[in-house]
C-alpha positions as CSV (number, residue, x, y, z in Angstrom):
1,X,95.4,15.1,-53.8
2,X,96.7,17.0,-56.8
3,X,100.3,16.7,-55.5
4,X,100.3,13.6,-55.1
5,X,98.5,12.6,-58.4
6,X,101.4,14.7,-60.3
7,X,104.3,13.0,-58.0
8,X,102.7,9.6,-59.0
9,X,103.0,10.5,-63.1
10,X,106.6,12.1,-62.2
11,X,107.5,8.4,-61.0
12,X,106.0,7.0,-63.8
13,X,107.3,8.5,-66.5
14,X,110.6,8.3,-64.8
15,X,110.7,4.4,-64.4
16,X,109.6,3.8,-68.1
17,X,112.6,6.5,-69.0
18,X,114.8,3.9,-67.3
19,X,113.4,1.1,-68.8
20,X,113.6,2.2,-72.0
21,X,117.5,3.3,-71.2
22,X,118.2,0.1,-69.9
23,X,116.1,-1.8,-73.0
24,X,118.6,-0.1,-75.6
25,X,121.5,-0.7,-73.5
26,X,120.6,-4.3,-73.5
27,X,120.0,-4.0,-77.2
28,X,123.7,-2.5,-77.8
29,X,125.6,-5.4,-76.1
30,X,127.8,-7.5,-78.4
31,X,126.8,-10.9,-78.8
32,X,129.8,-12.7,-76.3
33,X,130.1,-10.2,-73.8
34,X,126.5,-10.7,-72.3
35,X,127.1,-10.4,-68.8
36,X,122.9,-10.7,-67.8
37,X,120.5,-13.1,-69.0
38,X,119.0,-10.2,-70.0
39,X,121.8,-9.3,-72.6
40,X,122.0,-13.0,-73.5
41,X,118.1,-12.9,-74.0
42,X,118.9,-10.3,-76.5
43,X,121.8,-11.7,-78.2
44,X,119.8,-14.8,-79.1
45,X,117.0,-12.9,-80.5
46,X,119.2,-10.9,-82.6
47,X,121.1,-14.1,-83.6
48,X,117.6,-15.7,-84.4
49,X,116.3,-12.6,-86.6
50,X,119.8,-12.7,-88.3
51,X,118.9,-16.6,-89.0
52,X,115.5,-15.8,-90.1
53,X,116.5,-12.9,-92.3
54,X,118.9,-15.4,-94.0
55,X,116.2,-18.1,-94.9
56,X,114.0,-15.6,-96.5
57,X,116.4,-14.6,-99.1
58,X,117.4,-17.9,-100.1
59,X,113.4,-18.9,-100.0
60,X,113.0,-15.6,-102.0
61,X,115.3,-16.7,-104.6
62,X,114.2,-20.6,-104.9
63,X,110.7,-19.4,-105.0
64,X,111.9,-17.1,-107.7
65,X,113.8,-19.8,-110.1
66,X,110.8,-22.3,-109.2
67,X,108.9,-19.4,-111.1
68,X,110.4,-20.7,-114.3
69,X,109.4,-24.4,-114.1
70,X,105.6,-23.4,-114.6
71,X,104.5,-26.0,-112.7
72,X,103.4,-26.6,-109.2
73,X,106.1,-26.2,-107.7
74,X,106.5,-22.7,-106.2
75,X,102.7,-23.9,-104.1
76,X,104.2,-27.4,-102.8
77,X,107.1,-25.2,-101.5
78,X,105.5,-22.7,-99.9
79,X,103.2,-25.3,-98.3
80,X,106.1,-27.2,-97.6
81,X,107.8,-23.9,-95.9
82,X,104.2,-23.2,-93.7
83,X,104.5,-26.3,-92.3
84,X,107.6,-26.3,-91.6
85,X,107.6,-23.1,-89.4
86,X,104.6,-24.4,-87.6
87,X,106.8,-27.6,-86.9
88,X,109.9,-25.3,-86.3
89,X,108.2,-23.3,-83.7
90,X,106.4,-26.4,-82.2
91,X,109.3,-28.1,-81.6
92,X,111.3,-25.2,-80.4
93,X,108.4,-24.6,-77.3
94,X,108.2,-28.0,-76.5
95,X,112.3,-28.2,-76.3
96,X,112.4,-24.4,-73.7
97,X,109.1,-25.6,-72.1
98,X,111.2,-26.9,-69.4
99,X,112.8,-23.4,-69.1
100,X,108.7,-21.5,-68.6
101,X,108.9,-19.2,-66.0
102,X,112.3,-19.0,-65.9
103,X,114.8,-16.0,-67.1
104,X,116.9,-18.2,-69.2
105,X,113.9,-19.5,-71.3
106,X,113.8,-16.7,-74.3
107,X,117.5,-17.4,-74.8
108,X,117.5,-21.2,-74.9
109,X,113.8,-20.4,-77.3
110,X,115.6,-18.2,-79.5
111,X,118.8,-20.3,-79.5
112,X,116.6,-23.3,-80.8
113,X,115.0,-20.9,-83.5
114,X,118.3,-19.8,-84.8
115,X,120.1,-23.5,-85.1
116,X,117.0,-25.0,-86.6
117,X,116.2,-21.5,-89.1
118,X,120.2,-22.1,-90.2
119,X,119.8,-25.6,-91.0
120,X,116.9,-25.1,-92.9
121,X,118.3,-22.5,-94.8
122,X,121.0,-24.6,-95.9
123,X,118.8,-27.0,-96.9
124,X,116.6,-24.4,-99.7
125,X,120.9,-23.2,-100.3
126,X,121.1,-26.5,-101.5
127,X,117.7,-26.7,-103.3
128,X,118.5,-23.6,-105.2
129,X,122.0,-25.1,-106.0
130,X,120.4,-28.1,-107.9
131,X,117.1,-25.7,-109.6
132,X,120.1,-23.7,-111.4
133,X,122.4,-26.8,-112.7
């Protein structure tokens, strides 16, 4: 019972090894060259982060020059920006919903995150353009 108690842990341990190998591998592929969902699945999540990185900064520096009108501003924007991730993850669900259950659902999720993150961003860019004239 012993034996086969240790074998069992041996396997274990083994298999998450692999998974972990395989999770980094995945993680290493250039964005382009996925040749498995799998590395596509990634790609799009690192092409979404990237994307979401982006819109912080800008929203970090329009928050930042809002800081100098005194007014209300900076609170309307960052209401503005809650709901708008609530309606930018909303909508991005209800357009991979079609995709649940399926292996190609986090990509076209994370696709949707990224185009709609980039747009928005654009749109504070242009905000912070006009705060500084």
């Amino acid at each position: 019972m012993k034996t086969i108690l240790i074998s069992l842990l041996a396997v274990m341990c083994s298999l998450s090894v692999d998974s972990l190998a395989q999770e980094k591998r995945v993680g290493e592929v250039p964005c382009g060259q996925a040749g498995t969902q799998a590395e596509a699945n990634a790609c799009s999540r690192r092409d979404y982060e990237k994307s979401d990185a982006e819109m912080n900064k800008v929203y970090a520096k329009l928050m930042a020059e809002l800081a100098e009108y005194k007014g209300r501003d900076q609170e309307k924007l960052r209401r503005a920006q809650t709901l708008w991730l609530q309606y930018r993850d909303a909508n991005c669900e209800s357009e991979s919903s079609i995709y649940l259950g399926g292996s190609i659902r986090p990509a076209v999720y994370n696709s949707c995150l990224a185009s709609v993150t980039q747009e928005r961003t654009r749109r504070l860019a242009q905000f912070l353009n006009v705060t500084r004239q």
